[in-house]
C-alpha positions as CSV (number, residue, x, y, z in Angstrom):
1,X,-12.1,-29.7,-7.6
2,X,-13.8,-32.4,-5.8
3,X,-11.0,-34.7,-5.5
4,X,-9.4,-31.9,-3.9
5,X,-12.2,-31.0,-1.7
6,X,-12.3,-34.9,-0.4
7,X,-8.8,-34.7,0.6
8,X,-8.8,-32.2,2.5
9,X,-12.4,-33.1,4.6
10,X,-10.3,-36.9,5.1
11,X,-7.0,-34.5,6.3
12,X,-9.5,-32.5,8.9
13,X,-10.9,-35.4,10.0
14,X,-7.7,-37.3,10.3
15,X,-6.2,-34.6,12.4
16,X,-9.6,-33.9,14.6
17,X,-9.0,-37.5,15.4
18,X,-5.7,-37.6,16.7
19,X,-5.9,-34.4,18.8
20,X,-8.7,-36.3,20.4
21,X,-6.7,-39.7,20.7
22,X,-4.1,-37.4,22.5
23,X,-6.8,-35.6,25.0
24,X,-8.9,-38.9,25.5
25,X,-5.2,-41.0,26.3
26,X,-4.4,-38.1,28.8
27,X,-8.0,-38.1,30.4
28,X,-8.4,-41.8,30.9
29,X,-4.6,-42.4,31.5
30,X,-4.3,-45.0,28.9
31,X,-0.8,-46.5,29.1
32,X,-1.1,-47.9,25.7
33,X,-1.4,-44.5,24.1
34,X,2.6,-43.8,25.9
35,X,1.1,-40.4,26.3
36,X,1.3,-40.6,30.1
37,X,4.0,-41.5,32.2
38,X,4.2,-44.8,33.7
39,X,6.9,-48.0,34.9
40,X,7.4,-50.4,32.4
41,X,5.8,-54.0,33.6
42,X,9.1,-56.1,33.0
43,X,11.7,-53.5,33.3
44,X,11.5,-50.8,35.8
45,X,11.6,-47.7,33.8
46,X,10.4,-44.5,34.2
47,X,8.5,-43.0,31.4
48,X,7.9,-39.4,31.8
49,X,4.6,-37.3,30.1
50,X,5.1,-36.0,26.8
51,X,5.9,-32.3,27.0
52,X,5.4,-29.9,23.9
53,X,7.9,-29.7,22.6
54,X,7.9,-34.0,22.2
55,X,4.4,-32.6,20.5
56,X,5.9,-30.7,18.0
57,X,8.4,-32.6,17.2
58,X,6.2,-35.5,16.4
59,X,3.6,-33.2,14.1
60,X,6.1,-30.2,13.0
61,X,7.8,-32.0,10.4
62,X,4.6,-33.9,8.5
63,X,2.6,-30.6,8.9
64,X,5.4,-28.7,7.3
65,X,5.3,-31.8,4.3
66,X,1.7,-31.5,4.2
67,X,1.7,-27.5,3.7
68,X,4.5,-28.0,1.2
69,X,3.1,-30.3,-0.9
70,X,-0.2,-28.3,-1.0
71,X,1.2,-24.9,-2.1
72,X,3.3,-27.3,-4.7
73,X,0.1,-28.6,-6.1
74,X,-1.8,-25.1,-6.2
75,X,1.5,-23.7,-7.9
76,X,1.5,-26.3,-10.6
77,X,-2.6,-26.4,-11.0
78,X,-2.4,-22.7,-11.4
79,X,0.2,-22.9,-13.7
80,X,-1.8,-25.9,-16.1
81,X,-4.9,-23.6,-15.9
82,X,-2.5,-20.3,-17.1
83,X,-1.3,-22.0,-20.1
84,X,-4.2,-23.9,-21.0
85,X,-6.1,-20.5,-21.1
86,X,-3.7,-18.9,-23.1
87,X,-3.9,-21.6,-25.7
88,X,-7.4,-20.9,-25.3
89,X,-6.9,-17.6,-26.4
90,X,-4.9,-17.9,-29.1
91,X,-7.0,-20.4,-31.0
92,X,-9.8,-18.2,-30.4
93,X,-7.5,-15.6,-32.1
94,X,-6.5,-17.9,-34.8
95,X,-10.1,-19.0,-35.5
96,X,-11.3,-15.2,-35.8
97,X,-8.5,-14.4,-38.1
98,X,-8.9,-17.3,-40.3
99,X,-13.2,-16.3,-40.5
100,X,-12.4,-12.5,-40.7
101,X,-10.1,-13.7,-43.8
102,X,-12.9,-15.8,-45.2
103,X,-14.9,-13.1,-45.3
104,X,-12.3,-10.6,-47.1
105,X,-11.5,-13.5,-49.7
106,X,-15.2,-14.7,-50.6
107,X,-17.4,-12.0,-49.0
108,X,-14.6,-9.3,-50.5
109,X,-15.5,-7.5,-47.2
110,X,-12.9,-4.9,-47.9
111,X,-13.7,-3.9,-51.5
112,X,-17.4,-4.3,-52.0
113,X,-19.0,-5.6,-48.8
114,X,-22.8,-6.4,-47.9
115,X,-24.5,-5.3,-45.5
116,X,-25.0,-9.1,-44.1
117,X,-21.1,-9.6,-44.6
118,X,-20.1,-6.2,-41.9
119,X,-22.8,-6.9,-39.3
120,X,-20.9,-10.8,-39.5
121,X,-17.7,-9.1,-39.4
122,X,-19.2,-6.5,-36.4
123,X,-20.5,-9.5,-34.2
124,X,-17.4,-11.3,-34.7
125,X,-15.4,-8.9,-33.4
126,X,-17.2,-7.8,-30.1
127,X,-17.8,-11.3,-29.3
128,X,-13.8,-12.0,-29.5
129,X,-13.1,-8.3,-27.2
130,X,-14.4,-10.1,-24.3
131,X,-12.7,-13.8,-25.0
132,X,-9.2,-12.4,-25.0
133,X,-6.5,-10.4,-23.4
134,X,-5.2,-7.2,-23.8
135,X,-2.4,-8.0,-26.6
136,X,-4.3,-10.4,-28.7
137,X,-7.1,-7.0,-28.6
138,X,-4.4,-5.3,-29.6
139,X,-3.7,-7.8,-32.6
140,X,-7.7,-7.7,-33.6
141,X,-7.6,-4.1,-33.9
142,X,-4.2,-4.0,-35.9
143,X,-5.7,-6.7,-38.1
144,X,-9.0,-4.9,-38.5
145,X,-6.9,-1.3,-39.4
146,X,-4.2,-2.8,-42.0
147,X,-7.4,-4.8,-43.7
148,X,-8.6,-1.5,-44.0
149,X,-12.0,-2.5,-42.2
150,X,-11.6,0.0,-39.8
151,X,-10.5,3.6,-39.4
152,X,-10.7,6.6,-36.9
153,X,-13.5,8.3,-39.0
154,X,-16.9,6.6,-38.7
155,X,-18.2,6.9,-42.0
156,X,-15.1,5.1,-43.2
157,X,-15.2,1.7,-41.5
158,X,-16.0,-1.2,-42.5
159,X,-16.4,-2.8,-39.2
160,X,-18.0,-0.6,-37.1
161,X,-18.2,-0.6,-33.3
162,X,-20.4,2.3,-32.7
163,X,-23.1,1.6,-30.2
164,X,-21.3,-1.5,-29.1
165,X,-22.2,-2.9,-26.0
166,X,-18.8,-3.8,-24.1
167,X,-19.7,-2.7,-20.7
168,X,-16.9,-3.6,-17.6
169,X,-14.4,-5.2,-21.0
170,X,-11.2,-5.6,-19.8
171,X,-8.9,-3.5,-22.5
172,X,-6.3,-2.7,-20.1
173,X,-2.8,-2.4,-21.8
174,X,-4.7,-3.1,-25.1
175,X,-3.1,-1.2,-28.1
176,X,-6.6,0.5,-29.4
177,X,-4.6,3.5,-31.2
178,X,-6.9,5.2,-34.3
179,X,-9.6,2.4,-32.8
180,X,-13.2,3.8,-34.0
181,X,-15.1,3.6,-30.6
182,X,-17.7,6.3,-31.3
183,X,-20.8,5.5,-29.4
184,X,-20.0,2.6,-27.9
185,X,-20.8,1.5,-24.1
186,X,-17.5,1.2,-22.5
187,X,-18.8,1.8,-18.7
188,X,-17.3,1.0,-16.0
189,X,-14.3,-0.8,-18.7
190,X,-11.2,-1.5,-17.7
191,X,-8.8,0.7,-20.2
192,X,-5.4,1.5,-17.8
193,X,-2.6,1.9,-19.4
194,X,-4.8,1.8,-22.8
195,X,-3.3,3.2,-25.9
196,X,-6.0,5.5,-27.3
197,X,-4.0,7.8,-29.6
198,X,-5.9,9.5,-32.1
199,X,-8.8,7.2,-31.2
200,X,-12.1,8.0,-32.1
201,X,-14.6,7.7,-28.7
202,X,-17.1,10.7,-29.6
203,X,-20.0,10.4,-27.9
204,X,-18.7,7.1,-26.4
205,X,-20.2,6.4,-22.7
206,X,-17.3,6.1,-20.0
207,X,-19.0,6.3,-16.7
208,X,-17.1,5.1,-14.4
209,X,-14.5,3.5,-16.6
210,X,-11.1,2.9,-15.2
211,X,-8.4,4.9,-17.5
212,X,-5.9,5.6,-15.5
213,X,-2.5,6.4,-17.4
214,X,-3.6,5.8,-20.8
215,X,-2.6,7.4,-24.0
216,X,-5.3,9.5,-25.3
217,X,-3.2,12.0,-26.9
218,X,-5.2,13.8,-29.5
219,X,-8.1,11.5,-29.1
220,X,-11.7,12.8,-29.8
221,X,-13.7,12.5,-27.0
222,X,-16.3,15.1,-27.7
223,X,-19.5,14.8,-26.1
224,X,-18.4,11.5,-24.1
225,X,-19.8,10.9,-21.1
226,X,-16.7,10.2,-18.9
227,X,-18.8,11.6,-15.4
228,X,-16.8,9.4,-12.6
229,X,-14.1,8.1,-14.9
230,X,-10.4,7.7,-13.1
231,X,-7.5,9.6,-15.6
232,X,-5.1,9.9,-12.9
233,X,-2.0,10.4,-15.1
234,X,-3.6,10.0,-18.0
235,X,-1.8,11.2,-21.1
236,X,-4.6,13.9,-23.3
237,X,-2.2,16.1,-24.7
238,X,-4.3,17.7,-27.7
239,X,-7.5,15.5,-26.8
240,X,-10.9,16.7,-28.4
241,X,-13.2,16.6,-24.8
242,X,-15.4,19.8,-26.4
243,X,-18.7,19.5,-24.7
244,X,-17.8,16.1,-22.6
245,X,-19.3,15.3,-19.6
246,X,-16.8,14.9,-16.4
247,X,-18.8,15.7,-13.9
248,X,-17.0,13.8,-10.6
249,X,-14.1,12.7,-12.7
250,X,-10.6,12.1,-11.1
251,X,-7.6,13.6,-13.3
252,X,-5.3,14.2,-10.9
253,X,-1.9,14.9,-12.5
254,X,-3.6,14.2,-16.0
255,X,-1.6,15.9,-19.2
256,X,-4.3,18.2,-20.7
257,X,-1.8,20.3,-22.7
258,X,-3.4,22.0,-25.5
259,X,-6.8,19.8,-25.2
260,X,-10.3,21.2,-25.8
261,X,-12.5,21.2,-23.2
262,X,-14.8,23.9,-24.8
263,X,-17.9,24.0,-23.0
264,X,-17.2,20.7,-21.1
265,X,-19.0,20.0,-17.8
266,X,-16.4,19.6,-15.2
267,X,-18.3,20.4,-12.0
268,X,-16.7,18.6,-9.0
269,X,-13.5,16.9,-11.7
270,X,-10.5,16.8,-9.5
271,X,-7.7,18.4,-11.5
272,X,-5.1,18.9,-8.5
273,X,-1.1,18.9,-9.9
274,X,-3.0,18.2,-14.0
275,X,-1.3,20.0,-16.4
276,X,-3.9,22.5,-18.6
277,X,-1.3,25.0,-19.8
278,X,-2.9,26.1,-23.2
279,X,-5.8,24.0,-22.7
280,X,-9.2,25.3,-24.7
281,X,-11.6,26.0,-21.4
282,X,-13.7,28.4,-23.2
283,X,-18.0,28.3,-20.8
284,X,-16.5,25.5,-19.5
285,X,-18.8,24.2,-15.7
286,X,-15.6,24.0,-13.5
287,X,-18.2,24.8,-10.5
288,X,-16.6,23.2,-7.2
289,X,-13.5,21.6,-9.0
290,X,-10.2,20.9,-7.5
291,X,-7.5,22.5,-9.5
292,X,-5.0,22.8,-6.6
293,X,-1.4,23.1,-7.8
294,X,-2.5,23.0,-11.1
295,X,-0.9,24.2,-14.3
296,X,-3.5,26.8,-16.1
297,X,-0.5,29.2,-17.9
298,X,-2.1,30.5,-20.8
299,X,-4.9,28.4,-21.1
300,X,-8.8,30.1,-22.4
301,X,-11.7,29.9,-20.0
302,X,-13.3,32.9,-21.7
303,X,-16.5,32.8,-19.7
304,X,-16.1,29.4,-17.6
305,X,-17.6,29.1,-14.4
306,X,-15.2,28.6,-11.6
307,X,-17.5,29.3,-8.6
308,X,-16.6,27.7,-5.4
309,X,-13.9,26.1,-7.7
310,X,-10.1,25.5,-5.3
311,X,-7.5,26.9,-7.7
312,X,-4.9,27.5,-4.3
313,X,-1.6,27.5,-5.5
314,X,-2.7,26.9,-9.5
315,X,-0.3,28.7,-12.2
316,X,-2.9,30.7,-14.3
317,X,0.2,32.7,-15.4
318,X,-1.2,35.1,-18.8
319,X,-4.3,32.9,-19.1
320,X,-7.9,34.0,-20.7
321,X,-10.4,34.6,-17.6
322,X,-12.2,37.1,-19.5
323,X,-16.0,37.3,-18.1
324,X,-15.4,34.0,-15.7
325,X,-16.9,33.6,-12.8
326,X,-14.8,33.1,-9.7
327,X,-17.5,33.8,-7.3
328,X,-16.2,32.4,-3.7
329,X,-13.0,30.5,-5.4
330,X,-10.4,29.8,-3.7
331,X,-6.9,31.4,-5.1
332,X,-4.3,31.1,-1.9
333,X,-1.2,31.7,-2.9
334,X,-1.9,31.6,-6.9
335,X,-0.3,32.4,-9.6
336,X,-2.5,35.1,-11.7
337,X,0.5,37.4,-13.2
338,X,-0.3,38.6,-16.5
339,X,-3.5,37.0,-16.5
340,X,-6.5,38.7,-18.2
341,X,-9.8,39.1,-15.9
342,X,-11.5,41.7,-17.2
343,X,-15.4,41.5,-16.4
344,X,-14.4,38.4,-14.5
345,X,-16.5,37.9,-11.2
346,X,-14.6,37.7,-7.9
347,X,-17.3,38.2,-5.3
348,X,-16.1,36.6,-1.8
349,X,-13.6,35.1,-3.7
350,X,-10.0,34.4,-2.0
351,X,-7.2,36.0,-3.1
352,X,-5.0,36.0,0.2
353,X,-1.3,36.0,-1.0
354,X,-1.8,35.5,-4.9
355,X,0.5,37.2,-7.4
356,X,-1.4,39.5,-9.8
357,X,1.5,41.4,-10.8
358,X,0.6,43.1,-14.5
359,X,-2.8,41.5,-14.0
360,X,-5.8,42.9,-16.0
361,X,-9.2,43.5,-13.9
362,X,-10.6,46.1,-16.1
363,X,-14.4,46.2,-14.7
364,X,-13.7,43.1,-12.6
365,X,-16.1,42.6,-9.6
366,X,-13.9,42.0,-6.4
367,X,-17.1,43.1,-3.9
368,X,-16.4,41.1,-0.7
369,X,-12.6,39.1,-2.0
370,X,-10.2,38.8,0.3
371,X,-6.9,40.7,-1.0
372,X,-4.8,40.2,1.8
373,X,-1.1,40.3,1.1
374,X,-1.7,39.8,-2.8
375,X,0.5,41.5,-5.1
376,X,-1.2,44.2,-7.4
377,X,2.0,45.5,-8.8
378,X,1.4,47.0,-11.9
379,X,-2.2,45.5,-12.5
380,X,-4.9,47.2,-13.7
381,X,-8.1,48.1,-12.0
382,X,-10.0,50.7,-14.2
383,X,-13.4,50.7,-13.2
384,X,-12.9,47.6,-10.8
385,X,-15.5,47.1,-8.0
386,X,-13.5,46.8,-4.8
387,X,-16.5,47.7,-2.5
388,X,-15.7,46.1,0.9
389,X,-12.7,44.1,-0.9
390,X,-10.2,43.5,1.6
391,X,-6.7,45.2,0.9
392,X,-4.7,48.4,1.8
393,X,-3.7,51.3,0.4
394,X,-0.4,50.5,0.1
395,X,-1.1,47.4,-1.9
396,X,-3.4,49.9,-4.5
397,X,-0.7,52.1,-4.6
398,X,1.3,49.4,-6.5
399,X,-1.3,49.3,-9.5
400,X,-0.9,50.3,-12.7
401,X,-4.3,52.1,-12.6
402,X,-7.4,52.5,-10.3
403,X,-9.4,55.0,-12.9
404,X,-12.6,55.2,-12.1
405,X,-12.7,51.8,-9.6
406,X,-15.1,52.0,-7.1
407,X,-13.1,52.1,-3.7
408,X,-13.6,49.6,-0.5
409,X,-15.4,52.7,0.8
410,X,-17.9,52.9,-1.6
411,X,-16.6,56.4,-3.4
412,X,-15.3,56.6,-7.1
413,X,-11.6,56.4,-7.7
414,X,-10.6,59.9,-10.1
C-alpha cells in the first residue's frame, strides 16, 4: 500500500512538472524547449508552435499505457487479495471442523457432554459466523445438525445459539434451514436470500435486519422483534409470527399464505401486493398499514384493528372481519364479497366503489362511510348503523336485508 502510494505522488509530480516545463518554455520563449516556433541557426527552417493536437499526440499514448497498466495491477491485486481470503476461510473452516471433532471424539459432546465442553462448542461457533461467508455458514450449520448438536427445538441442542450476540452478521445466501436461533441478536444482520425454513427464531431480535427474499417458510418467529426489518419478497408461507413485533416493517409482495400473525403488532408494516390469503390475523394492530392490492381472501382478523389502515383495491374476498375495526380505512375499489363484518366498525371509513356483494354487516357501524357506488347486492344489513352513511336508495334496494338497520336518516328500517 505504500509502495503504491509513492508511485503515484512521483507520477503527480512528474506530470506537474512537465505541464510547467511546457508553460514556462512558452512564457520565456525558450528555443531549446522546441515548444515555440523559431528559424533553425544553420539551416533556414521554419519551425511552427506546437498545436494540440502535436500535445496529445505526444501524452495520449503513455497516458493511455499508464491508465492501463494501473487498472491491470488493481485487477490482479484484487484478484491475490480474493483468493488469499478465501483460503483464509476455508482453513478457518477446516480448523473449526477438526476442534468441533475433537470435542465429539474426546469430549463425546454429542452423547454425554459437559457443560464446559457446549459453552466451548457455543463460542466456537459464533466466533467462526463472523470469519466466514455465506456457504461455509451454511457448512457449520449442516455439520452442527447431522452431529446432532443442534436442532430446531431449544431444549434439544447441544450447541445452542440463544442469546447470541451476532449483530450486523453477514448470513446472506447462508443455508440456516431448522437453524436454532431463538433469542439471539440478529439486528440490523444481513439475511437476503437466507434459507430459514423451519428455523427456529422465537423471540429472536431482528430490528432492522435485512431479509429480503428469504425462505422462512414455516419458520417460528413468535414474539420476534422484526419492527423495521425489509421482507420484500420474502417467502413465509405457514410462518409462526403470533405475537411478533413489525411495527414499520417492509413486506411488500411478501408470501404470508397460511402464516400466524395472531395478535402481531403490525402498525405502519407495508403489506402492498403481499399475499395473506388464509393468513391467521386474529387482534392483530394493523393501525395505519399499507395493504394496497393485497391478497386478504379468507384470511381471520377476528377483532384486528385496521383503523386508518389503506386496504384500496385489497382482495378480502369471504375473509373473517368479525368485530374489526375499520374506523377511517381506506377500501377504494376493494374486494369485500362474501366477507363476514358483523359488529365490525366502519365509521368514516371509505368504501367508494368496493364489491360487497353477499357481504355480511349484521350490526356493523357504517356512521359517516362513504358508500358511493359500492355494490350491496345481496348483503346483509340487519340492524346496521348507516346514520349519515353515504349511499342511495337504489344501492339498499339491492341488499339482501335492512331489518331493523338504522337508516342515513336517523329512523329504523321495519
Amino acid at each position: 500500500m505504500g509502495a503504491r502510494r509513492l508511485w503515484v505522488t512521483i507520477g503527480v509530480l512528474v506530470l506537474v512538472g512537465l505541464i510547467g516545463l511546457i508553460f514556462a518554455g512558452y512564457w520565456f520563449n525558450w528555443d531549446w524547449t522546441g515548444f515555440n516556433e523559431h528559424i533553425g541557426p544553420r539551416v533556414p527552417q521554419y519551425q511552427p508552435t506546437k498545436a494540440l493536437w502535436d500535445w496529445l499526440q505526444l501524452l495520449i499514448i503513455p497516458l493511455v499505457l499508464a491508465v492501463a497498466a494501473l487498472l491491470f495491477n488493481r485487477a490482479t491485486t484484487r484478484t491475490e487479495q480474493t483468493i488469499a481470503l478465501d483460503k483464509q476461510r476455508e482453513d478457518l473452516l477446516q480448523a473449526y471442523l477438526d476442534r468441533m471433532s475433537e470435542l465429539l471424539l474426546e469430549k463425546k459432546l454429542a452423547t454425554s457432554p459437559s457443560e464446559e465442553a457446549s459453552n466451548v462448542a457455543r463460542v466456537r461457533t459464533i466466533t467462526i459466523l463472523f470469519q466466514l461467508d455465506a456457504r461455509r455458514i451454511g457448512y457449520v450449520f449442516a455439520f452442527l445438525r447431522e452431529a446432532g448438536l443442534m436442532s430446531a427445538y431449544s431444549d434439544s441442542s447441544i450447541v445452542s445459539l440463544s442469546q447470541a450476540n451476532l449483530n450486523k452478521i453477514d448470513l446472506s445466501q447462508a443455508n440456516l434451514s431448522e437453524a436454532n436461533l431463538s433469542e439471539a441478536n440478529l439486528s440490523e444482520a444481513n439475511l437476503s436470500e437466507a434459507n430459514l425454513g423451519k428455523a427456529n427464531l422465537r423471540q429472536a431480535n431482528l430490528f432492522g435486519a435485512d431479509l429480503r427474499q428469504a425462505n422462512l417458510s414455516e419458520a417460528n418467529l413468535s414474539e420476534a422483534n422484526l419492527g423495521q426489518a425489509n421482507l420484500g419478497n420474502a417467502y413465509l408461507f405457514g410462518a409462526d409470527l403470533h405475537i411478533a413485533n413489525l411495527i414499520g416493517a417492509n413486506l411488500r409482495q411478501a408470501d404470508l399464505r397460511q402464516a400466524n400473525l395472531n395478535n402481531a403488532y403490525l402498525s405502519g408494516a407495508y403489506f402492498s401486493k403481499a399475499n395473506l390469503s388464509e393468513a391467521d390475523l386474529r387482534q392483530a394492530d394493523l393501525s395505519q398499514a399499507n395493504l394496497r392490492q393485497a391478497d386478504l381472501s379468507q384470511a381471520n382478523l377476528f377483532g384486528a384493528n385496521l383503523g386508518k389502515a389503506n386496504l384500496s383495491e385489497a382482495n378480502l374476498r369471504q375473509a373473517n372481519l368479525r368485530q374489526a375495526n375499520l374506523r377511517q380505512a381506506n377500501l377504494y375499489i376493494a374486494n369485500l364479497s362474501g366477507a363476514d363484518f358483523r359488529q365490525a366498525d366502519f365509521r368514516q371509513a371509505d368504501l367508494n366503489n368496493t364489491n360487497l356483494r353477499q357481504a355480511d354487516l349484521r350490526q356493523a357501524n357504517l356512521r359517516q362511510a362513504n358508500l358511493s357506488e359500492a355494490d350491496l347486492s345481496e348483503a346483509d344489513l340487519s340492524e346496521a348503523n348507516l346514520i349519515r352513511t353515504i349511499v342511495t336508495e337504489a344501492q339498499l334496494k339491492k341488499a339482501k336485508s335492512l331489518d331493523l338497520a338504522t337508516m342515513p336518516n336517523g329512523s329504523k328500517h321495519r
